[in-house]
C-alpha positions as CSV (number, residue, x, y, z in Angstrom):
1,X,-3.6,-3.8,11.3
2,X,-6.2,-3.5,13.6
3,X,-6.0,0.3,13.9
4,X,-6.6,0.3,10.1
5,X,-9.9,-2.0,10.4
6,X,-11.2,0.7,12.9
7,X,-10.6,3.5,10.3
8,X,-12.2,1.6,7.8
9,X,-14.9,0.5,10.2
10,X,-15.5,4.1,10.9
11,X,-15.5,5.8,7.3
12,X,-17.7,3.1,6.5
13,X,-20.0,4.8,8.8
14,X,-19.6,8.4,7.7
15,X,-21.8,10.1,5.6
16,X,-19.5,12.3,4.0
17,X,-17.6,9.2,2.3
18,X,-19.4,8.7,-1.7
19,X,-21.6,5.4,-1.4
20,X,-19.6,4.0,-4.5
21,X,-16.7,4.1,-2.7
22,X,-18.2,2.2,0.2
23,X,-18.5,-0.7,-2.2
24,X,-15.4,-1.5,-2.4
25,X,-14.7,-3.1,1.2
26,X,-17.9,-5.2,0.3
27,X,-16.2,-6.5,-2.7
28,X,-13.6,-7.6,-1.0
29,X,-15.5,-9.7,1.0
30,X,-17.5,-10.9,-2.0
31,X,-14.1,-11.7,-3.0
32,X,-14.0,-14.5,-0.1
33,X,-16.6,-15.5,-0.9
34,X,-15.9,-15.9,-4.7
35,X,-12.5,-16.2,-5.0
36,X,-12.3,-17.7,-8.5
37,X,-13.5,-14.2,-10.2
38,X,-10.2,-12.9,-10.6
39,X,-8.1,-15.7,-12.7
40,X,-4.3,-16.8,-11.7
41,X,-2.1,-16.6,-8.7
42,X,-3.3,-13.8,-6.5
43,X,-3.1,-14.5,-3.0
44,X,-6.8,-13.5,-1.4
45,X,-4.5,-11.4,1.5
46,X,-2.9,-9.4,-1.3
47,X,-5.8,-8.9,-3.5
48,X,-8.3,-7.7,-0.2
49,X,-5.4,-5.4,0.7
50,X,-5.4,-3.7,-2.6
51,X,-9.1,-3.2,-2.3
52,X,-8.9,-1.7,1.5
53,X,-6.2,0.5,-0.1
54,X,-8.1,1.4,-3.3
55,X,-10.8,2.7,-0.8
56,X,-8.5,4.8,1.8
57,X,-6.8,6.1,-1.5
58,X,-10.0,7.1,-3.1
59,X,-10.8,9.3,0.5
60,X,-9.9,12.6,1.7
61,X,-6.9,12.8,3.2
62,X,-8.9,15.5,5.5
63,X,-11.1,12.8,6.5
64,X,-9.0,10.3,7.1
65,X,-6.6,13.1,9.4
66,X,-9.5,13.5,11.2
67,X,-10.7,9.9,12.2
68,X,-7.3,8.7,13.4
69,X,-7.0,11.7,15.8
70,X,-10.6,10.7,16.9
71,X,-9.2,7.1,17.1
72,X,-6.1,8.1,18.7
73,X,-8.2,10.3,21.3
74,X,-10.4,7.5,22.0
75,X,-7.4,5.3,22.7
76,X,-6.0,7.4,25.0
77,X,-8.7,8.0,26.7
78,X,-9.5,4.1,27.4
79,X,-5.7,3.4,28.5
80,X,-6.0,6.2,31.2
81,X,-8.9,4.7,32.1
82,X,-7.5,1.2,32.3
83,X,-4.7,3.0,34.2
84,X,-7.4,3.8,37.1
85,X,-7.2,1.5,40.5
86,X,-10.1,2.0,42.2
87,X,-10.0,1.5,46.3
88,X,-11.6,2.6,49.5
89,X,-9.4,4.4,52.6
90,X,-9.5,2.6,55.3
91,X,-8.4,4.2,58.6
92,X,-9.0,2.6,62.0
């Protein structure tokens, strides 16, 4: 779940997503906030997941390639870095 919160996160940021469609991660947060403005049994999980969804839906599919092989890049390149020991030789 987290890796999808990052790709939101970052189409959020990009300017080639439509403003309009950037609204609707906001709304499900207004949704916390409010959680009476949709009536009946809806659980707040399910109906914030349908609004993340509604938003990657309504993106390219091009732009949304592209940002998870950024993320996946940027992954990478932090667990090689984590993989790193660093030391000093010693000889006597």
């Amino acid at each position: 779940m987290t890796k999808q919160l990052q790709l939101i996160l970052r189409l959020m940021r990009d300017e080639r997503v439509h403003p309009l469609v950037k609204v609707l991660p906001f709304l499900s947060l207004i949704y916390l906030v409010y959680p009476d403005l949709v009536p009946g049994p809806f659980d707040d999980a399910v109906v914030i997941a349908l609004f993340l969804q509604f938003f990657l839906t309504l993106i390219p599919d091009e732009l949304i390639d592209e940002h998870k092989i950024e993320l996946e890049l940027q992954e990478k390149n932090t667990n090689e870095k984590d993989n790193i020991i660093e030391g000093e030789f010693w000889e006597e």
